[in-house]
C-alpha positions as CSV (number, residue, x, y, z in Angstrom):
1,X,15.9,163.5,95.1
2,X,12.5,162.0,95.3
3,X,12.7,161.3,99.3
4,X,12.6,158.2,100.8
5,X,10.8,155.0,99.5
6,X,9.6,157.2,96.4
7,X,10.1,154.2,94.2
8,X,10.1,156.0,90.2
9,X,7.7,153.7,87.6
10,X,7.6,154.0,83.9
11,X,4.0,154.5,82.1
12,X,4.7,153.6,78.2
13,X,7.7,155.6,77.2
14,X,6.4,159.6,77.8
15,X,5.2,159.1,81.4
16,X,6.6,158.9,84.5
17,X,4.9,158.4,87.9
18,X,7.1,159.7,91.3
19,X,5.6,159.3,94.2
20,X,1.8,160.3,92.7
21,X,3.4,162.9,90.6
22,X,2.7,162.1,86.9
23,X,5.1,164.4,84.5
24,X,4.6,164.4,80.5
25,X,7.8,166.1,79.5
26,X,8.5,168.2,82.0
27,X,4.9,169.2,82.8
28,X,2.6,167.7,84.8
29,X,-0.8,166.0,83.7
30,X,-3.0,169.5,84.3
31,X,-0.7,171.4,82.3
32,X,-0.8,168.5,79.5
33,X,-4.6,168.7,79.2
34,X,-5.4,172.7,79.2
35,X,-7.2,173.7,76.7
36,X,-5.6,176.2,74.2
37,X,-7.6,178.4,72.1
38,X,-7.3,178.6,68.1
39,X,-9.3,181.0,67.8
40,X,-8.5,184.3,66.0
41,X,-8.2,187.3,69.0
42,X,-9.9,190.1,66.1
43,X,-7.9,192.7,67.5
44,X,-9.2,195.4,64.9
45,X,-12.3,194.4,65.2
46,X,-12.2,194.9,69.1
47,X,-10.8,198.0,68.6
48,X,-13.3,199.4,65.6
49,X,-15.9,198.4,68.0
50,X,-14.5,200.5,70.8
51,X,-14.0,203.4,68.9
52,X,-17.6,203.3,67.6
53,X,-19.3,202.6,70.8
54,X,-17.0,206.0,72.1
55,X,-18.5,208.0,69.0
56,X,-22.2,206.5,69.6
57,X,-23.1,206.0,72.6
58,X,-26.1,205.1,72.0
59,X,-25.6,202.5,69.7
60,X,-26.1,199.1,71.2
61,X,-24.8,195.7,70.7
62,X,-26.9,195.3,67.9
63,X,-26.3,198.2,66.0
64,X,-23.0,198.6,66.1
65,X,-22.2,195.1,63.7
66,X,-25.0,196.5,61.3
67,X,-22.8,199.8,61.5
68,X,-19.3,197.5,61.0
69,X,-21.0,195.5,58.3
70,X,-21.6,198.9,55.8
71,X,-17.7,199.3,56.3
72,X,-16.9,196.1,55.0
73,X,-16.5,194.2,58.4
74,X,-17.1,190.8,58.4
75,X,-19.7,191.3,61.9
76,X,-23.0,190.1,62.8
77,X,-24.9,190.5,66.2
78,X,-24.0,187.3,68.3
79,X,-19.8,188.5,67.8
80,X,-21.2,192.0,68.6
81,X,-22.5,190.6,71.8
82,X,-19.9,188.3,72.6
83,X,-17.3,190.8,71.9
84,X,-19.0,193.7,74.3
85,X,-19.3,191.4,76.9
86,X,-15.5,190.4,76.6
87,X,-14.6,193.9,77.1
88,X,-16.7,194.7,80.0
89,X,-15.0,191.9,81.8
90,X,-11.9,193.1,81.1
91,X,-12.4,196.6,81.9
């Protein structure tokens, strides 16, 4: 299984080391150390800004959060930003 002279050691009790290969429960050590975001994706948000930068057009990143703040939105420029530049990339 692990070819010849691949001689299987034992790191503590998770890790195990074949032949240069280190696995952490069935994934190996990049997998184990991605990082994972908490964050919260502000899918209506996204969406309440799209919708208002297709009715003005003309409204920039930094008057569309002023806009989203009257409507109750918790917004302020720097998510506007950060949110319009995420969605350029992505479209």
């Amino acid at each position: 299984m692990w070819g010849e002279g691949a001689v299987p050691q034992t790191r503590g009790s998770e890790a195990t080391c074949y032949n240069g290969k280190l696995r952490y429960g069935g994934m190996s050590a990049s997998e184990s150390h991605r990082y994972r975001s908490t964050a919260d994706p502000q899918h209506e948000l996204r969406l309440r800004l799209k919708e208002l930068a297709a009715a003005r057009v003309r409204y920039g990143y930094r008057r569309r959060p002023g806009r989203l703040r009257r409507e109750s939105w918790p917004s302020n420029v720097k998510r506007g930003y950060r949110l319009d530049t995420e969605a350029r990339k992505i479209a």
